[in-house]
N, C-alpha and C positions, 0 to 999 in steps of 0.2 A: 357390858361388852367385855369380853374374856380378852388376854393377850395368848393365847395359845398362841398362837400364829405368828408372833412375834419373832421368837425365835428363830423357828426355822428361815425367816427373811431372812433376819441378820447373818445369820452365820451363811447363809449362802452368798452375800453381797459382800460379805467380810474373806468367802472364799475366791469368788470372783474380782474381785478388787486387788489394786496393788497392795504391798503393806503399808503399814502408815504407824506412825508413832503412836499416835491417837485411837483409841475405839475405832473412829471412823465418825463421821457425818450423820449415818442417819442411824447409829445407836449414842450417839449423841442425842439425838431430835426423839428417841424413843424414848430416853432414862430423862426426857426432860419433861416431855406431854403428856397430859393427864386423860389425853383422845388422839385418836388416830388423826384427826382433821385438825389437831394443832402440829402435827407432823412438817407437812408440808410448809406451811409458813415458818417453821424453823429451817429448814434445811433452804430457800429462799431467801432467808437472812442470813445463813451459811455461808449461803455463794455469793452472795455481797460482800461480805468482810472477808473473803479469798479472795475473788477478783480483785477490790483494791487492795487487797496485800500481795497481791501478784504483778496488779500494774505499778504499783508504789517500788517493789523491787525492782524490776526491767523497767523504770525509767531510770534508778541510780545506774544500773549496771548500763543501760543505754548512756548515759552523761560519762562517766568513767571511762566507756572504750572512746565515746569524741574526746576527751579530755589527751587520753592514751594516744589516739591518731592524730592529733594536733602537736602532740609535744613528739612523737617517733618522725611523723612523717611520712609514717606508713597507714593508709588505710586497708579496706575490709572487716575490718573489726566487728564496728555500726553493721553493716551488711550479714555478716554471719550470725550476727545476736537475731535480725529484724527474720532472718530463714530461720532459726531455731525455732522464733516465738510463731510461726508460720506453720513450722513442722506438727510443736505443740499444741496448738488449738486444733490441726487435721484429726491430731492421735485422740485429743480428749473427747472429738467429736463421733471418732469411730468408733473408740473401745467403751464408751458411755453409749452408745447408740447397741451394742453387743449387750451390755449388762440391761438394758433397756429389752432388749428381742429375746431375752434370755426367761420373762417372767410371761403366766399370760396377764390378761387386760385384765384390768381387777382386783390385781394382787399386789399390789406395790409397785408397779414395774415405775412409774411416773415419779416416785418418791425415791426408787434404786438409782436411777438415773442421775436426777439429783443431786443424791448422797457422792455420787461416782464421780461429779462432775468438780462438787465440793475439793473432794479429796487431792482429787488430782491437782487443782487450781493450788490447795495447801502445798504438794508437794512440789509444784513448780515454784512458788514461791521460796521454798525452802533452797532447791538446787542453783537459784540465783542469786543469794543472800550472798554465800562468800565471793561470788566476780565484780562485788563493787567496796570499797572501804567503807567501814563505819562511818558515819556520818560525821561524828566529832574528829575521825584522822580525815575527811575528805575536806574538812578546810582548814586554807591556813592557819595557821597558830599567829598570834601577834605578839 
């Protein structure tokens, strides 16, 4: 089986896609599989170790704004982060669902998706890291 085709995926899902630090997700999952049908099973175990390093972030930064509203006295905090993360999965589900409509049936489109899905999950994880303290300043010192 040739990787001709390879290419051209990539770099179109790398131009459709936000940027990313990283390669990206599913030239990740290419430079890693030695078949096309180990593709998907990586990019599936991609979106597992994003998800919980997405939900692992927006619970600190969830715990941090209660922590924040209990000691101000002011709420909303809690509520703006819970619409953010609301807004967030609308977007990942629309612009993934684009990159998805954008290939035909056949061609990758199921594994672009994927990739898309990955990514984004990374990058929300990343946008949340700095609204909660590190973990060894988030408790007290004794």
């Amino acid at each position: 089986m040739t990787r001709a085709w390879v290419t051209p995926v990539v770099m179109f899902v790398a131009a459709t896609s936000p940027p990313a630090a990283s390669a990206g997700a599913l030239e990740e999952c290419y430079q890693r599989a030695q078949t096309r049908l180990e593709v998907t099973p990586c990019l599936n175990a991609a979106k597992k170790a994003a998800t919980d390093a997405m939900l692992e972030q927006l619970r600190a930064v969830r715990q941090s704004l209660d922590e924040l509203e209990k000691i101000t006295g002011r709420g909303g905090k809690v509520a703006a982060l819970q619409r953010s993360q609301r807004d967030f999965e609308r977007y990942l589900q629309s612009h993934c669902r684009v990159v998805l409509q954008s290939f035909d049936s056949g061609t990758g489109a199921g594994q672009a998706q994927l990739a898309c899905e990955v990514d984004l999950l990374r990058e929300r994880a990343a946008a949340l890291k700095p609204l909660a303290p590190p973990r060894d300043e988030a408790k007290p010192k004794e």
